[in-house]
C-alpha atoms as one frame of an Amber mdcrd trajectory, in Angstrom:
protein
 142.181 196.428  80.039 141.018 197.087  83.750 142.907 194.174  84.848 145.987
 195.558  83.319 145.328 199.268  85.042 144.860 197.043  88.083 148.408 195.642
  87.698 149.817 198.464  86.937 148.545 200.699  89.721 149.392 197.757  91.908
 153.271 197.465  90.464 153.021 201.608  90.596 151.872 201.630  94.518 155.152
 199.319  95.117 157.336 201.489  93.304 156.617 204.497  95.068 155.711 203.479
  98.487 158.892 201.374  99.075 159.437 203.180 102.105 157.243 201.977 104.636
 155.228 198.942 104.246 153.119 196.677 106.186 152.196 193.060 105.826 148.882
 191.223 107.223 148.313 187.752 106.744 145.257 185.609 107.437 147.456 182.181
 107.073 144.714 179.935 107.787 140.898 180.393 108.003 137.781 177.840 108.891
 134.711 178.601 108.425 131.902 176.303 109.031 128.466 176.477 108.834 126.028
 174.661 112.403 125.669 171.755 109.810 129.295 171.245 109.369 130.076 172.228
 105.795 132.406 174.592 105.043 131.220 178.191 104.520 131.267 179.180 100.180
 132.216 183.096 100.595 134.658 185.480  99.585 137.226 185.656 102.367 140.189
 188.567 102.279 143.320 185.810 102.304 145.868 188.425 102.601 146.399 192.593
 103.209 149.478 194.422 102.256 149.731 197.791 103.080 152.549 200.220 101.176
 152.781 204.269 102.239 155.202 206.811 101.586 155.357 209.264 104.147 156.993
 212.756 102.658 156.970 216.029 104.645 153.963 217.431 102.048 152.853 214.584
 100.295 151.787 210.958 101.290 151.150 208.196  98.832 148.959 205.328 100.589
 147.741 202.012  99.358 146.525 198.620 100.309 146.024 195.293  98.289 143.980
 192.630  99.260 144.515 188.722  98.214 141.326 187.050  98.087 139.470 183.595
  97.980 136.588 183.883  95.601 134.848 180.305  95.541 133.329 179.350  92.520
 130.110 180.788  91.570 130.325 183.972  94.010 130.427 186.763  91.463 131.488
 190.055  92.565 129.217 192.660  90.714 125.793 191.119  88.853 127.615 189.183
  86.408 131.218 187.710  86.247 132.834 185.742  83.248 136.233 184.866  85.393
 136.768 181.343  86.356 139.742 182.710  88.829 139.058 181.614  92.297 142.181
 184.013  93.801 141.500 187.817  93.618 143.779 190.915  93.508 142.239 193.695
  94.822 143.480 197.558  94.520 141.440 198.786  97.734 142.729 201.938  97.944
 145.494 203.783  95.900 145.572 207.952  96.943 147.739 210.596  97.157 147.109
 213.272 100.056 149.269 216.878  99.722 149.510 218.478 102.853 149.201 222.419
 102.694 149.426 224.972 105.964 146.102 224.967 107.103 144.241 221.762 104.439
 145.089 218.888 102.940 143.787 217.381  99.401 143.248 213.716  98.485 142.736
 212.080  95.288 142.567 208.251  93.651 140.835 205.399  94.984 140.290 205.981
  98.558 137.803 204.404 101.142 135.809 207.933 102.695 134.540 207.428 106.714
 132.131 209.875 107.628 129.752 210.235 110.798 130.369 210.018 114.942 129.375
 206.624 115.481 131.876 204.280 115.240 129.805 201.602 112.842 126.488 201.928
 111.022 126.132 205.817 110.487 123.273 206.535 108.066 125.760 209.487 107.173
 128.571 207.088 105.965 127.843 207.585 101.940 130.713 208.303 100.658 132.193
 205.146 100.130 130.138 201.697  99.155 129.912 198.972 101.197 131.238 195.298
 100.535 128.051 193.277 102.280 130.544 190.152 101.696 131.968 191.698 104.772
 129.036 193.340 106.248 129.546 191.560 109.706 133.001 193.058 109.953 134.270
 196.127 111.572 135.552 199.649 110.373 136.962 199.809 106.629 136.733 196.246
 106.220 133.414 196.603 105.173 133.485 199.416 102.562 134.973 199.723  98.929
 137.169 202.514  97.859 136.150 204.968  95.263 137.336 207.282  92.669 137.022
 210.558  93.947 139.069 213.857  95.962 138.248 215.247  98.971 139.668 218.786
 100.344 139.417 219.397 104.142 140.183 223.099 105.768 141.495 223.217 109.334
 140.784 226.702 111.339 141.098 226.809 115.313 137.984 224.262 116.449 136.509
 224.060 113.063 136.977 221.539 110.139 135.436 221.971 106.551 135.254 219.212
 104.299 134.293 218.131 100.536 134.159 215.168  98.742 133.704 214.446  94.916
 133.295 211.557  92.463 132.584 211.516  88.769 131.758 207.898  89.278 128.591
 206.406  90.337 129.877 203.412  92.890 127.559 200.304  93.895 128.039 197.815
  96.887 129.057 194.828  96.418 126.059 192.814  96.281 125.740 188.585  97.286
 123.621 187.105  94.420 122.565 183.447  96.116 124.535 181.541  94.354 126.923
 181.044  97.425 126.582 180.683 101.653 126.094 183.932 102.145 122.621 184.194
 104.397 121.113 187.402 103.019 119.113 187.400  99.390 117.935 190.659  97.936
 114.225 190.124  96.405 115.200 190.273  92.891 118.655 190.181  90.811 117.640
 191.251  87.400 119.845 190.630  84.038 122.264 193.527  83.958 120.353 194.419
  80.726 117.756 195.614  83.004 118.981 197.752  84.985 118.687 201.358  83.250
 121.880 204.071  83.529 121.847 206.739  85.656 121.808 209.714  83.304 124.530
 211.902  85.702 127.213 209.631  87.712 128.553 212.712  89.783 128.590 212.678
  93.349 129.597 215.238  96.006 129.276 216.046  99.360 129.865 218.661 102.426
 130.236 218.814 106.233 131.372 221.477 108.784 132.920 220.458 112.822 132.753
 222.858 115.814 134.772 220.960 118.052 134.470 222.112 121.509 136.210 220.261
 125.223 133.988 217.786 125.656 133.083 216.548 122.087 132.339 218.002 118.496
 129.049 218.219 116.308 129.425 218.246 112.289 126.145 219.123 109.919 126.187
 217.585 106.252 125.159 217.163 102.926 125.601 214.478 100.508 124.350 214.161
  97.284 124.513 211.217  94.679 123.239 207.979  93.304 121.708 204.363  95.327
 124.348 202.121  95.809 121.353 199.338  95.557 119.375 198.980  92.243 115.286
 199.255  92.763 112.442 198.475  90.524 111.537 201.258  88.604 108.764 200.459
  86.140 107.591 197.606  83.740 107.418 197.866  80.112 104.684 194.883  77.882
 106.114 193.684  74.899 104.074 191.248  72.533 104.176 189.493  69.271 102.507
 191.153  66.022 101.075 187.912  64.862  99.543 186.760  68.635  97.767 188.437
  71.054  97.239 186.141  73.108 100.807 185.919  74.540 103.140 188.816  76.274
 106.312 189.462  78.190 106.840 191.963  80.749 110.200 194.104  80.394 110.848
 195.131  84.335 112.889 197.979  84.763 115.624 198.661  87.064 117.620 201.860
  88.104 119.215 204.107  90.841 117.535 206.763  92.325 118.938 209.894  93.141
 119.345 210.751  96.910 119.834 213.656  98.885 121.015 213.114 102.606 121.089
 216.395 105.131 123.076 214.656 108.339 123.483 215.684 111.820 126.300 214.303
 113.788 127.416 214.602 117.547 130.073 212.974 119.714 129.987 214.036 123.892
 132.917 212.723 126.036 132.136 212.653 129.744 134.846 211.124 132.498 132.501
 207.399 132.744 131.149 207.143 129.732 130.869 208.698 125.451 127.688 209.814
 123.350 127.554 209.642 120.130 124.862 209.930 117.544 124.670 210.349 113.412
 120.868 211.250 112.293 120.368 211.330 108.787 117.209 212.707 106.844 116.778
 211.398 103.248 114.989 212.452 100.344 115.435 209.702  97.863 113.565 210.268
  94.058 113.560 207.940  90.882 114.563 210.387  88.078 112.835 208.056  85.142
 109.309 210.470  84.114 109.249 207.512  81.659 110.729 203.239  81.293 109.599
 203.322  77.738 112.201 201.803  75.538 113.196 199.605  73.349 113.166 195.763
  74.491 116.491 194.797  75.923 118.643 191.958  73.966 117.913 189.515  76.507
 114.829 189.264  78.717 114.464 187.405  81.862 117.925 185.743  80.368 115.737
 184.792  77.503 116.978 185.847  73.979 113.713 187.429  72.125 113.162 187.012
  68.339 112.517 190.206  66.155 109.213 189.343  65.836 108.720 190.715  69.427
 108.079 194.421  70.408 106.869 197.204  72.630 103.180 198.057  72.880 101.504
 201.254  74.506 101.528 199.416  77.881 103.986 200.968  79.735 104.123 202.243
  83.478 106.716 204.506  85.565 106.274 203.957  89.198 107.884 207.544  89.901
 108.989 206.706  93.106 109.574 209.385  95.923 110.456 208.844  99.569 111.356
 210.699 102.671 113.072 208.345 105.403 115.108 208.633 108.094 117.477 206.812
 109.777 119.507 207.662 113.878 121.927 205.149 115.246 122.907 205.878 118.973
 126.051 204.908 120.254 126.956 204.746 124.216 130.509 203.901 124.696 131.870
 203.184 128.101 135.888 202.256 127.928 137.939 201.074 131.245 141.628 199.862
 131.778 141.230 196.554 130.438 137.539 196.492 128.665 135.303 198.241 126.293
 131.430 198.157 126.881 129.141 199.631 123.439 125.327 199.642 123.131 123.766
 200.943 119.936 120.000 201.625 118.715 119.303 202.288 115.587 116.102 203.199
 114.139 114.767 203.620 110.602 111.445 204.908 109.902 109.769 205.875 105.923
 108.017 209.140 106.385 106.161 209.841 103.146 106.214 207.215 100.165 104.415
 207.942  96.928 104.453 206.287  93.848 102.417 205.483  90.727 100.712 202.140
  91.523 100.480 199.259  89.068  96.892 197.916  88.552  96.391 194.965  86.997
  97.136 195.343  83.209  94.522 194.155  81.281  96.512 192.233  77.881  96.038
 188.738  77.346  99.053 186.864  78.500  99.963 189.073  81.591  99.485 189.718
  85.015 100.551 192.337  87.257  99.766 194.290  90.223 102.578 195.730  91.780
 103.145 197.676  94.836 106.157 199.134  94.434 106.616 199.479  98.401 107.127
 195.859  99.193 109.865 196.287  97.095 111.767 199.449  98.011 115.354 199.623
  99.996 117.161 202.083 101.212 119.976 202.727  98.488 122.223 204.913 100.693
 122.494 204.872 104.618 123.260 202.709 107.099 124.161 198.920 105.942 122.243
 197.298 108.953 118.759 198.570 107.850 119.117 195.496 105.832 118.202 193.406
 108.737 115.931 195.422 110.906 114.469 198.709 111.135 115.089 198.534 114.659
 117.946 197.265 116.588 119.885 196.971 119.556 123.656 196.414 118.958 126.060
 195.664 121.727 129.863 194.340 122.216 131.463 193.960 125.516 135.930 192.825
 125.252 138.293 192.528 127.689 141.902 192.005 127.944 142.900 189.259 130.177
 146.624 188.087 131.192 149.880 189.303 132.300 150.547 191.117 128.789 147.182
 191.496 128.053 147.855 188.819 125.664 144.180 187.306 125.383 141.005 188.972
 124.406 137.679 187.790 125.076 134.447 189.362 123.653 131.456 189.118 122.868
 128.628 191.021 120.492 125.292 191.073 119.331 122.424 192.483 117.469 118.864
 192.041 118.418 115.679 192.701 116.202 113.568 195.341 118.461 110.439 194.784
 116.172 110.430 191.135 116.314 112.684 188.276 117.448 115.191 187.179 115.653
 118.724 187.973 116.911 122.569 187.201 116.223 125.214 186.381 118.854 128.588
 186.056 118.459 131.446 185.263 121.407 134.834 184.703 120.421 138.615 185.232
 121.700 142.300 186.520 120.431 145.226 185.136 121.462 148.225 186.530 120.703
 150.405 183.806 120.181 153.510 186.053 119.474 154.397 189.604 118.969 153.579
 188.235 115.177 150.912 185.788 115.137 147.676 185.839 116.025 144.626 183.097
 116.888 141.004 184.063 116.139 138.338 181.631 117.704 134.355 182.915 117.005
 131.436 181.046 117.362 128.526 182.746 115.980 124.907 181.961 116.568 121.057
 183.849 114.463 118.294 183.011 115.676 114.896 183.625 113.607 111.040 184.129
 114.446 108.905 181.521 113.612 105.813 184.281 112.938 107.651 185.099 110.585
 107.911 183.669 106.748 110.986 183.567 104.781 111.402 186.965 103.818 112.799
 187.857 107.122 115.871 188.644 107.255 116.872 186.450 110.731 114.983 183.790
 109.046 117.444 183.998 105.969 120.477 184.081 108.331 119.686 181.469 110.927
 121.539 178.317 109.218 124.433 180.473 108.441 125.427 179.979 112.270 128.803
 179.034 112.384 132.466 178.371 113.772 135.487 179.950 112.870 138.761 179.751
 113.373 141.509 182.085 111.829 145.704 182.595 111.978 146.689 186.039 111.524
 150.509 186.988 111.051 151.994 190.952 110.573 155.169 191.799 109.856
């Protein structure tokens, strides 16, 4: 059934947005890993683009074709041998009224100053798939309606969804270089009891730049642990199984957000203060049908050993943008910084049944579920990209980009080109580098990443 709605919001999009319509087509891509195999991720083969433009109304959408190798699933489980995907990215409407304009349908939300990276960018999940690319590419649209009021230098916005939205989330059994610590069954992974999710923000833009406050409310886009439940058999004590329990926590972000334009270079800064909270008082349940992937017999069952780690966090998270733009180049440095400013949590002793073992900290295993997608990697960094435009016609773009682990060592470099081979066609040329610290062990995240250095090579064609 969501297949069909998929089809049928795809055929509907088409029908209505005849009008004006673009086409983007990656003909051809390499991608190849420093050991010369070919690269097994998800790769976007194809983006069509179809808006109707009225005087009060505008109906936008955008499909995506893409390559889904065998064995890369897109949520936690996936049943479909297809290796070609259809994807409904975003299908909205947007009425325009004298002073505001409403949206509604599956849209992908932007928020924050900073041009990548903004802790205050919730709205929207991410696709970590495409985590290294730039602007919307990385992000998933989501049900939901936003309403934004326009008076002289001031902008008010909202944003609502009934729907709680996750990111898109690489499970190892492809290339890609990053592994979360755990991926539990699906069975695990406990509901969130209310999926709504809204948010607020206010502009004062002024000559020389604008600063917005915000709000956002709503659910982790990342699963974390949040308890363990014992179950044993009535006719052994000897042997147990733990039940680990999985959910998303509710999170409250209050943002700050700046942009300052001066004649040689731009400022720009999102700072985001987070008050994240597990809402589960108690994990005690019943014992999922399947365990560890393991179907249990009915002999098996839940005994008083059960433990909430009650998780609640203050963090923060700023990510500094300079920006210096000239007639034929683009200079950015970033810093971003992420720092936990209270944690506190029930601890898990060691449980004393036969059978089991387990002393948990629940802190080597907490994530940020909302905020910026790079604290993935670091919790300090310095990002930079430098591109010029060379030629006649400007026809050839060279650039080059990097991020750089302030903490420890490890680091990624890219350098790559553009040609424009036509006013039509395109040729991408990247070779990417990581790098890793050898204090480290394999839990860090440059350590993870360093064989996924790589070449590639791409043909892009519009019309």
């Amino acid at each position: 059934m969501k297949k069909i709605f998929s089809y049928l919001c795809i055929l509907a999009s088409i029908i209505f947005c005849e009008e004006n319509f673009d086409y983007h087509l990656h003909l051809y891509s390499i991608n190849r890993l420093s050991d010369g195999n070919v690269i097994k991720i998800p790769f976007r083969l194809a983006d069509i683009d179809f808006n109707h433009k009225g005087n009060d109304l505008d109906v936008i959408s955008r499909i995506s074709f893409e390559y889904k190798p065998k064995y890369s699933d897109f949520y936690l489980e996936s049943n479909s041998p297809e290796e070609f995907y259809i994807d409904l990215r975003e299908l909205y409407a947007r009425w325009y009224f004298d002073n505001s304009d409403f949206s509604v349908g599956k849209q992908i939300h932007t928020w924050g100053s900073v041009d990548q990276n903004s802790p205050l960018d919730n709205a929207s999940p991410y696709d970590y798939y495409y985590i290294f690319s730039v602007g919307t590419e990385q992000k998933i649209g989501s049900f939901s309606g936003a309403y934004n009021y326009y008076s002289q230098n001031n902008t008010i916005g909202f944003v609502f969804s009934p729907i709680h939205h996750t990111n898109r989330l690489p499970l190892g059994n492809d290339d890609f270089p990053i592994e979360l610590p755990v991926t539990p069954n699906p069975n695990l992974i406990k509901n969130v009891d209310s999926e709504v999710e809204l948010g607020a923000y206010i502009k004062h833009s002024f000559d020389s730049g604008d600063i917005t406050l915000s709000y956002y409310k709503g659910n982790d886009r990342v699963y974390n642990l949040s308890g363990v439940n014992v179950f044993t058999n009535e006719q052994s004590t000897v042997f147990a199984n733990i039940d680990t329990v999985f959910t998303f926590r509710e999170t409250d972000v209050i943002g700050l957000g700046a942009t300052f334009i001066h004649d040689l270079i731009t400022i720009r800064f999102d700072y985001g203060m987070f008050h994240t909270k597990d809402p589960n008082s108690s994990v005690e349940r019943l014992r999922p049908d399947m365990l560890n992937g393991t179907a249990l017999d009915d002999l098996w069952y839940q005994v008083g050993a059960t433990h909430a780690f009650e998780e609640e966090v203050y963090y923060d998270q700023l990510m500094l943008q300079l920006d210096k733009v000239g007639d034929n180049s683009r200079m950015l440095l970033g810093l971003f910084d992420y720092n936990i400013k209270d944690y506190n949590a029930e601890y898990l002793a060691a449980v004393d049944i036969p059978g089991v073992e387990a002393d948990v900290n629940p802190k080597d295993y907490f994530y940020p579920g909302l905020g910026a997608p790079i604290a993935i990697l670091a919790e300090r960094a310095l990002m930079y990209q430098y591109q010029v435009n060379l030629g006649d016609n400007k026809n050839t773009e060279l650039m080059i980009k990097g991020v750089h682990d302030l903490n420890d060592s490890g680091f990624l470099t890219e350098i790559g080109s553009i040609f424009s081979l036509s006013d039509d066609l395109d040729l991408h040329i990247y070779l990417n580098n990581i790098e890793g610290d050898s204090r480290q062990d394999d839990e860090y995240r440059f350590n993870q990443m360093k064989d996924f250095s790589h070449f590639r090579l791409e043909l892009e064609y519009f019309f």
